[in-house]
C-alpha positions as CSV (number, residue, x, y, z in Angstrom):
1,X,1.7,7.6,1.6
2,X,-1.5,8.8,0.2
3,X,-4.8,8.5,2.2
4,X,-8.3,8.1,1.2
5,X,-10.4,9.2,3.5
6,X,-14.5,7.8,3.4
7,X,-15.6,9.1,7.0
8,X,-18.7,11.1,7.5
9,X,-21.4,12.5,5.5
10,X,-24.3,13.7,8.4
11,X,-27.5,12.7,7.9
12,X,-29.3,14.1,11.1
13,X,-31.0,11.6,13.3
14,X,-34.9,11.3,13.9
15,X,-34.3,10.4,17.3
16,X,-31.5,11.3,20.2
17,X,-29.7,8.2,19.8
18,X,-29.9,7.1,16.3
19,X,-26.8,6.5,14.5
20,X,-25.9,8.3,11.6
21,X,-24.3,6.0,8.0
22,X,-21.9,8.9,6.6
23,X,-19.3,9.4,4.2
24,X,-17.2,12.1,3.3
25,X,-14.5,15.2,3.6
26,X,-13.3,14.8,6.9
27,X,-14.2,18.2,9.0
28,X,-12.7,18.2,12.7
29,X,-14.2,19.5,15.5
30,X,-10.4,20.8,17.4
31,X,-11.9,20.6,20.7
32,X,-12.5,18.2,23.6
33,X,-15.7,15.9,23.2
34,X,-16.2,15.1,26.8
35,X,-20.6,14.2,26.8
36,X,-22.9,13.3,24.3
37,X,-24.7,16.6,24.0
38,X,-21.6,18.0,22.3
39,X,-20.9,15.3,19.6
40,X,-25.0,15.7,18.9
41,X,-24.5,19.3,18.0
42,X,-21.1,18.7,16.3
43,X,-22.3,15.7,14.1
44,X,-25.5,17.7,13.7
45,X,-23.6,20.4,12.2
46,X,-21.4,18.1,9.8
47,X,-18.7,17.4,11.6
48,X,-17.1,14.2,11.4
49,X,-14.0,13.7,13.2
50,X,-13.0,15.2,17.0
51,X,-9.5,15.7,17.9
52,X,-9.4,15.1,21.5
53,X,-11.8,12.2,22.8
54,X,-11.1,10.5,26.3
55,X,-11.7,6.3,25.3
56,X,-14.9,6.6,27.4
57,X,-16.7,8.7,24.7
58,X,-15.5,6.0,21.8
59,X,-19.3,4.3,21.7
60,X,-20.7,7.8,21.4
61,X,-18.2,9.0,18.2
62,X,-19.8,5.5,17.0
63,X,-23.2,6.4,17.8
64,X,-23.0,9.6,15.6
65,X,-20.4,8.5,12.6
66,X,-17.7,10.9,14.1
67,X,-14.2,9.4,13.6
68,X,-11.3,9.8,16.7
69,X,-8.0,11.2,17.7
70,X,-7.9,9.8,21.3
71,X,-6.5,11.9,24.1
72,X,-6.3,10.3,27.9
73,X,-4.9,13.7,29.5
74,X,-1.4,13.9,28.1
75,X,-0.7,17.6,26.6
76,X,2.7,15.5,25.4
77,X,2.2,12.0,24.7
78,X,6.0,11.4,23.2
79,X,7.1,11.7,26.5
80,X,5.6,8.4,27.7
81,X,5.8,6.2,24.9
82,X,4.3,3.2,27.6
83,X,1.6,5.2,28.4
84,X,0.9,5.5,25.0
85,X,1.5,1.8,24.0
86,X,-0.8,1.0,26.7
87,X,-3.6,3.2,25.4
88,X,-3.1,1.5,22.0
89,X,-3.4,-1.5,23.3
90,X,-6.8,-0.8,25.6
91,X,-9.0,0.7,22.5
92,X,-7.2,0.3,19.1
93,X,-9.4,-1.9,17.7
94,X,-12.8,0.3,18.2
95,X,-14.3,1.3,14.9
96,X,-14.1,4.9,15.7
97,X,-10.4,5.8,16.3
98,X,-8.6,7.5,13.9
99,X,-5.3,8.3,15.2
100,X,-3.6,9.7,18.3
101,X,-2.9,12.6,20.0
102,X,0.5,13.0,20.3
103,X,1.5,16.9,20.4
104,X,0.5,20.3,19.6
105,X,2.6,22.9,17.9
106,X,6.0,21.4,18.8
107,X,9.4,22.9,18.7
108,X,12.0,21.5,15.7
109,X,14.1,20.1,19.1
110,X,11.2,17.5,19.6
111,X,11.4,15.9,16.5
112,X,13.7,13.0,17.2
113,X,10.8,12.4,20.4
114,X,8.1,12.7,17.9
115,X,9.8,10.1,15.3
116,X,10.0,7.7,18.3
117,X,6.4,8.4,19.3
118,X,5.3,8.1,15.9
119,X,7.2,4.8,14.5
120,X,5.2,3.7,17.7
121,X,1.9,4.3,16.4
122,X,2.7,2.9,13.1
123,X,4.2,-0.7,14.5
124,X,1.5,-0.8,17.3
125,X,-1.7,0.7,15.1
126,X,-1.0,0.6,11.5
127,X,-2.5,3.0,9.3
128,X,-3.9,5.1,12.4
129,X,-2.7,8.9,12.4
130,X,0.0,9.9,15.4
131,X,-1.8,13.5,14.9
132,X,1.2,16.4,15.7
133,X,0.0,20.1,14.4
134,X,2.7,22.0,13.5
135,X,3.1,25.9,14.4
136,X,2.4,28.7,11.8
137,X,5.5,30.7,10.6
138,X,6.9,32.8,7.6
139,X,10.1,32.6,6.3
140,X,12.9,30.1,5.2
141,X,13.2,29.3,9.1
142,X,9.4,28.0,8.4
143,X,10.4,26.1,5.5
144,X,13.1,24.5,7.0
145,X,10.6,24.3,9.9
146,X,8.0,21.8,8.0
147,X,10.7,20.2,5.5
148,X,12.6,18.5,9.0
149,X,9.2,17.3,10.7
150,X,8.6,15.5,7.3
151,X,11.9,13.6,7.0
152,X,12.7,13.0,10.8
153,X,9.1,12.5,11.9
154,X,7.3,11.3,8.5
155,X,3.5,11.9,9.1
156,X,0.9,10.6,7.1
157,X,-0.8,13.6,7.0
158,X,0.3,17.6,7.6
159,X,-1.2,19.6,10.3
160,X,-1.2,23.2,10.6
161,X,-3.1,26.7,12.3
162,X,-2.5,30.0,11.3
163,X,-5.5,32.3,12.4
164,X,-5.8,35.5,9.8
165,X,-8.7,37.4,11.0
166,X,-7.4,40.0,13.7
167,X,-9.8,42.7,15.7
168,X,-8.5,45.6,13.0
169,X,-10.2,43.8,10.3
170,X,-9.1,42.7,7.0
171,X,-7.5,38.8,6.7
172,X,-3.5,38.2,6.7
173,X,-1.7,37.3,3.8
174,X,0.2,35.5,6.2
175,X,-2.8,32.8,5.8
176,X,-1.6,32.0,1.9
177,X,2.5,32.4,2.8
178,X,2.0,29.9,5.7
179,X,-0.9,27.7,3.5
180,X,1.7,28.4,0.2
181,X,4.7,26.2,2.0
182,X,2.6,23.7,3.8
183,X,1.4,22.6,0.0
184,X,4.6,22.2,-0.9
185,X,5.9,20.2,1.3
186,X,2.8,18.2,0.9
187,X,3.4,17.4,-2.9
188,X,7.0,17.0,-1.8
189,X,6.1,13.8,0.3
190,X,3.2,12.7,-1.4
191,X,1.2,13.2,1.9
192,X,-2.5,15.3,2.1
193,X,-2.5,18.4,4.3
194,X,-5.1,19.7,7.2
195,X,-5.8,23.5,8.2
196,X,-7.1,24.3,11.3
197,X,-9.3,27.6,10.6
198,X,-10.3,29.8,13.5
199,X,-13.8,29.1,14.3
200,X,-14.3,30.5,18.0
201,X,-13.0,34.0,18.7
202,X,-10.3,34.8,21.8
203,X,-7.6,37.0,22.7
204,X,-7.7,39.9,20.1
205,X,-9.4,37.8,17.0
206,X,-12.7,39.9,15.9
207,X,-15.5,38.1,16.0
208,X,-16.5,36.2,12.6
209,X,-18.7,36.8,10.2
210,X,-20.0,34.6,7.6
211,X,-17.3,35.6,4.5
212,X,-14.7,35.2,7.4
213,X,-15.3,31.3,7.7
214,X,-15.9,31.0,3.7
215,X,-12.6,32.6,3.1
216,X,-10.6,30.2,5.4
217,X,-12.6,27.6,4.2
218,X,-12.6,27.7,0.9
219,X,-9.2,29.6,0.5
220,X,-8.1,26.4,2.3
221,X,-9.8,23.9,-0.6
222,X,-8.7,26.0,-3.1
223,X,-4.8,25.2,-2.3
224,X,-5.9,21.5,-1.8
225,X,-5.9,20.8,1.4
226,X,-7.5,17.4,2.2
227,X,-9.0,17.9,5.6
228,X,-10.4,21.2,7.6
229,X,-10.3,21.5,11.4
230,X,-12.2,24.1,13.6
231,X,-10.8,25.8,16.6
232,X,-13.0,25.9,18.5
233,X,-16.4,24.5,18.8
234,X,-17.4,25.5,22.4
235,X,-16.6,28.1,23.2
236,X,-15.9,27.5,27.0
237,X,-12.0,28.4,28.0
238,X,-9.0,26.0,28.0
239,X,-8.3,24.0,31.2
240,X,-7.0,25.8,33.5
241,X,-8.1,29.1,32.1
242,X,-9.9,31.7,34.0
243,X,-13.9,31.5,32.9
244,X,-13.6,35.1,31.8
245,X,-15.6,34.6,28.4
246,X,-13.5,36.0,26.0
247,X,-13.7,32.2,23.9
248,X,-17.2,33.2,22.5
249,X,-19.6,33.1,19.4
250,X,-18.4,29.3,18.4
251,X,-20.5,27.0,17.1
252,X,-21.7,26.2,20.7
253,X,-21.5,28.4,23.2
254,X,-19.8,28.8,26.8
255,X,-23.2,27.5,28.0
256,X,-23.2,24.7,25.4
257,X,-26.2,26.2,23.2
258,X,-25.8,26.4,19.3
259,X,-24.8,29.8,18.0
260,X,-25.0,31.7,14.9
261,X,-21.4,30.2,13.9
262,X,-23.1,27.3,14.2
263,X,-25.4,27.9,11.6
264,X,-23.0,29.3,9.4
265,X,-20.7,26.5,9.7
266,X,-23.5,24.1,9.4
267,X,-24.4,25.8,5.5
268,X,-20.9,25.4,4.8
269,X,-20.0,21.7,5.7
270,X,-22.7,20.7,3.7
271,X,-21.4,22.4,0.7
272,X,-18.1,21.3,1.4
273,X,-20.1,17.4,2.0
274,X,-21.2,17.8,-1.8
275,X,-18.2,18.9,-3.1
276,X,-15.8,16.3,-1.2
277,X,-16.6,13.4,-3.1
278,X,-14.4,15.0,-6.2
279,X,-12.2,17.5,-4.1
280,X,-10.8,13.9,-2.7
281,X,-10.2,12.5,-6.0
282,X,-8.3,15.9,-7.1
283,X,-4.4,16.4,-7.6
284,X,-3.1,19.8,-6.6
285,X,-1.8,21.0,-9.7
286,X,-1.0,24.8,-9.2
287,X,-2.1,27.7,-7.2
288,X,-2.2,31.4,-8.2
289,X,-3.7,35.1,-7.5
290,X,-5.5,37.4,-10.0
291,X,-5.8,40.7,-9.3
292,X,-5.0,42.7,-6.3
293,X,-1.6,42.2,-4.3
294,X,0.6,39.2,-4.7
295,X,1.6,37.3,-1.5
296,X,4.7,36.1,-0.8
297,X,5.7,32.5,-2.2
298,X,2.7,32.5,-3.9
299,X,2.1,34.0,-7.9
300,X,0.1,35.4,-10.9
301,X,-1.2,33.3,-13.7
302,X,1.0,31.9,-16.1
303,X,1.2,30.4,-20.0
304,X,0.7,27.3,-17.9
305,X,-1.9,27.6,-15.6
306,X,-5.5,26.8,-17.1
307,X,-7.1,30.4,-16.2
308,X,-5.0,33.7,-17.5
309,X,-7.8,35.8,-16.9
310,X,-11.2,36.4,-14.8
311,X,-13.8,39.2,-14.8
312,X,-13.0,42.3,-12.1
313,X,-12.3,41.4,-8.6
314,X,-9.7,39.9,-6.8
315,X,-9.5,36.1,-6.7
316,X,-7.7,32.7,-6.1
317,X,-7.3,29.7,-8.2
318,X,-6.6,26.7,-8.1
319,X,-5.7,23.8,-11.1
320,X,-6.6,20.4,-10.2
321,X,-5.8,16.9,-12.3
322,X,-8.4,13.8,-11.3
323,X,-7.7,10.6,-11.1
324,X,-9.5,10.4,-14.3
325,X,-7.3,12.9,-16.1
326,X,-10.3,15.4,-16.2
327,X,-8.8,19.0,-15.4
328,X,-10.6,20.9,-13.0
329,X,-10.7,24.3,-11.5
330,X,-11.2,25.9,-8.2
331,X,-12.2,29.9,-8.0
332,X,-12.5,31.6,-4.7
333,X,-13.5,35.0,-4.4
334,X,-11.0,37.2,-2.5
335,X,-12.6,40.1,-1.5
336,X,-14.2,40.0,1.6
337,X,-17.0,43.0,0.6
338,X,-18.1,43.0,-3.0
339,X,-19.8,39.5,-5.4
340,X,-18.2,39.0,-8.8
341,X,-19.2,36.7,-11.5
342,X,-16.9,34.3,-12.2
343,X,-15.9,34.4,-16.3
344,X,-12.5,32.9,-16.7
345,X,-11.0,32.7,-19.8
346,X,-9.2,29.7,-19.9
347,X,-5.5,28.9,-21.5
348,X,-6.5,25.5,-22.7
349,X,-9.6,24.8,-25.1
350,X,-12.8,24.5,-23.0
351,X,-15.4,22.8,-25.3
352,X,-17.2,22.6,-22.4
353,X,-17.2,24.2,-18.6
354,X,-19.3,22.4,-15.9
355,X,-19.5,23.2,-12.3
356,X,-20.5,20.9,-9.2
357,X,-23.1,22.4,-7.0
358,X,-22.5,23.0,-3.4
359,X,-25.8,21.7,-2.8
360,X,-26.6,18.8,-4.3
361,X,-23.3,17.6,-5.2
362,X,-24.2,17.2,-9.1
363,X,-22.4,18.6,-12.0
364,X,-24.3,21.1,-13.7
365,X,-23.7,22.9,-17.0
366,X,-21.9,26.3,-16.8
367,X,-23.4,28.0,-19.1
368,X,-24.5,31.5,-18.2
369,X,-21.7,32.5,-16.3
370,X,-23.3,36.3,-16.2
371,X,-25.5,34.4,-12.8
372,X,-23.0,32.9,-11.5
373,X,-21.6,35.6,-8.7
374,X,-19.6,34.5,-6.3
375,X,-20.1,36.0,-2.5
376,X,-16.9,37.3,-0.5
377,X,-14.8,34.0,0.3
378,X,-16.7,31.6,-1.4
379,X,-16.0,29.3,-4.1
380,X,-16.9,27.1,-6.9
381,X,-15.3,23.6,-8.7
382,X,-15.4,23.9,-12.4
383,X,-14.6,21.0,-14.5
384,X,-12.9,21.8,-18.2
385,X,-13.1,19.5,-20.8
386,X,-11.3,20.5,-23.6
């Protein structure tokens, strides 16, 4: 079942309360939105779908063009399927929900629970997501991992987190292994696939720079995932957690006051806002790496694939169909210390090379590539015509 999503492109109110009219790539906030202050600064910084909202805050989502996945205090909703029914029942019909909350990261052992909960969803609140996110993991145990919550459970939609940015620095290829398999076995069932990227630092993650959210931002678009999700936006700790402080440097702070994540993250939803409107309409074709190491399940350039080559550096791409036909390109820019330009040479005739701009959302002629660096982690949409 293939979704298309038009939810929020933010337009920042004048005034506290005004309400905003968006459409666009959906960007989840993976925290709790519990007051209005919060989904201010979150729909303020281009956010436009929350993953755990209590019913009371429905009017407020509303209020700010931010879409739902409702949560009413149960960590494992599957496990009381009239508790969930009877939350279907009490707000299904607002204009904000989305989907919801059903369980986080569960075992394979919980699938047959998770089918029941989800057939639920569908029968009580058709086309509404019963959102599960799914554990990270390497290996054909992972594969197997994914392939059974797709047949047993059959989502609309893939969920996933793998976090790649530990204290010692660097960024895991664990992030492309894990991101590899979850494309798969999203162009195996025809379904679009979410990433949760790591947005608020804890336990022994380093705290982020800006390449470190371009990288799993656009090294998630690049592999055409269809929706990105930030953990976490505040950075105060999870319930029941001592208030030591080591969730910091989100978007909003343990105090609730924008940070400089926030403002990073800000810049990039907009760009990601510009370029959604055709990374929506795009089929993931293939995926590959040029220069530097290999990961696992993942490969080099081919006869096949519509770059064979690009300038120095280390880089991803990825080769996109639209619903037009048009062919398309992604390039992201691997390193995480040194700008490149980006001048593919291209296995296909390219009479012409376009690119959209990240920030105004036109396409633009690409045609002095010499200017066209590329900073650690980010990325630019060509289109080829041949």
């Amino acid at each position: 079942m293939k979704l298309v999503f038009f939810l929020a492109l933010m337009a920042i109110a004048a005034v506290s309360h005004a309400k905003t009219s968006n459409e666009g790539f959906p960007l989840m906030a993976w925290d709790y939105a519990t007051d209005d202050a919060t989904l201010k600064a979150m729909a303020e910084c281009g956010i436009n779908m929350v993953a755990f909202v209590p019913p009371k805050m429905l009017d407020n989502c509303e209020k700010y063009g931010i879409k739902a996945i409702v949560f009413e205090g149960n960590y494992n909703a599957y496990n009381d399927l009239p508790a969930l029914s009877k939350l279907i029942k009490k707000v299904n019909d607002h204009p904000a929900v989305f989907g919801y909350h059903i369980k986080d990261e569960p075992s394979a052992e919980e699938y047959p629970a998770l089918a029941k909960a989800a057939d639920l969803v569908r029968k009580e609140a058709p086309g509404k997501w019963p959102y599960i996110n799914l554990l990270p993991g390497g290996g054909d145990a992972y594969e197997k991992y994914i392939e059974d919550f797709c047949a047993i459970v059959k989502p609309p939609i893939l969920s996933y987190d793998l976090y790649a940015v530990g204290e010692g620095g660097g960024f895991s290829d664990g992030f492309w292994v894990t991101i590899a398999r979850i494309r798969e076995a999203a162009l195996r069932h025809n379904i679009p696939f979410y990433n949760i990227v790591l947005t608020a630092p804890h336990w022994r993650y380093r705290e982020l720079s800006m390449t470190d959210l371009r990288m799993q931002t656009f090294g998630s678009l690049v592999y055409g995932c269809k929706g990105l999700s930030y953990y976490k936006f505040y950075s105060g700790s999870l319930p029941g957690a001592p208030d030591l402080g080591n969730f910091r440097m989100a978007p909003l702070d343990q105090f609730g006051e924008k940070t400089q994540t926030w403002e990073w993250l800000r810049n990039i939803n907009r760009q990601i806002l510009n370029l959604g409107p055709t990374l929506l309409k795009l089929h993931s074709d293939d995926v590959y790496h040029i220069g530097g190491t290999i990961p696992n399940k993942n490969h080099g350039p081919t006869d096949k694939t519509l770059v064979n080559k690009l300038s120095e550096g280390e880089w991803i791409v990825g080769d996109f169909t639209h619903e037009d036909g048009t062919r398309w390109v992604m390039v992201v820019n691997k390193n995480l210390e040194h700008s490149y330009t980006v001048q593919p040479e291209f296995n296909i005739p390219a009479e012409k090379v376009e690119y959209v701009s990240p920030v105004t959302g036109k396409i633009q002629p690409y045609s002095t590539p010499y200017y066209y660096h590329l900073a650690p982690g980010q990325g630019v949409l060509l289109k080829v015509t041949q």
